[in-house]
N, C-alpha and C positions, 0 to 999 in steps of 0.2 A: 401448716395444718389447713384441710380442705374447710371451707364453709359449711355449716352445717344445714341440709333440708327445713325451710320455713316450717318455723315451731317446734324444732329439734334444738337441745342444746349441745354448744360446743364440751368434747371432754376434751379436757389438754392432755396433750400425749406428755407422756415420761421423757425426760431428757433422753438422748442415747450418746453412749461413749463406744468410740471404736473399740475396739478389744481384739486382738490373734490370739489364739490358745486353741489348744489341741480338745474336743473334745470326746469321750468315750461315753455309749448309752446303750440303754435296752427299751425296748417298747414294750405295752405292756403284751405284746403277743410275746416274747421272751426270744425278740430279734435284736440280737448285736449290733450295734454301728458306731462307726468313729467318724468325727466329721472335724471342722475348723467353725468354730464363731467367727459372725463379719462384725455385729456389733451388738452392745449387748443393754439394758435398761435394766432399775428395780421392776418392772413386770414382766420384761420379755425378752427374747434374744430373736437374732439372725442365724441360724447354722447353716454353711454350706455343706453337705455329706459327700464323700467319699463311694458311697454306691447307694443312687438312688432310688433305687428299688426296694429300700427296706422300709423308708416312711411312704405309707401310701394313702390314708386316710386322714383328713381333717379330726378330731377332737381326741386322736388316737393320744392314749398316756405314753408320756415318756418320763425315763429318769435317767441321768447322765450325771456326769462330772465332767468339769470345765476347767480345763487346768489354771491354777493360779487363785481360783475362785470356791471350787469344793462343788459338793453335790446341790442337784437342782433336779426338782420334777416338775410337771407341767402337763399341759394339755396342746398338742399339737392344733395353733391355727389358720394356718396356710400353707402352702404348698406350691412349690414355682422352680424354674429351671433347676432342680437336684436341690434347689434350698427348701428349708423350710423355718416359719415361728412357732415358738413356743409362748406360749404363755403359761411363767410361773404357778403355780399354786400355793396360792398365799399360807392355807395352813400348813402346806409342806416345807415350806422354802422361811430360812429368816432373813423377811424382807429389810430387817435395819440392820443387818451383818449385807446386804447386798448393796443396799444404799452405800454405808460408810464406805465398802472401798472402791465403789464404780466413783464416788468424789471422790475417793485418791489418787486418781487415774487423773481425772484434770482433761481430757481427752474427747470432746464432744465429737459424735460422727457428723 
């Protein structure tokens, strides 16, 4: 975790667990895409995509499914070489069915 800005507090980042799975999405512009997770958190994931031209915007909604994991929406918050984060959507996503089994993985990235 970087230091935080004098008078800024630190937030602790979410563990993250490496994870591979396959996954499939739509954006909310009703664009297709299929990509790979690199790794994945109860708030957030890594996707790398398979054609990056479909996520093009930061806060853009996405909803996908993650193999092994089930469905997941979110808010698109970065964007970098064809990857991009997601951040869950807490009232979309159940974040303690996401918890339980990213601890069954055992698998910290």
């Amino acid at each position: 975790m970087t230091n935080p800005a004098p008078g800024a507090t630190a937030i602790p980042r979410a563990p993250q667990y490496a994870y591979k799975g396959a996954v499939t999405g739509r954006t909310a512009a009703d664009q297709a895409f299929d990509a790979y997770i690199d790794n994945i958190s109860e708030t957030g994931a890594a996707i790398q995509l398979t054609n990056a031209s479909v996520i093009t915007d930061n806060a853009l909604f996405v909803s996908m499914h993650i193999e092994g994991l089930g469905q997941f929406k979110g808010d698109v918050a970065g964007i970098y070489d064809g990857r991009f984060a997601v951040e869950f959507s807490g009232s979309e996503v159940d974040l303690d069915r996401v918890r339980d089994r990213l601890r069954s993985l055992d698998r910290k990235a």
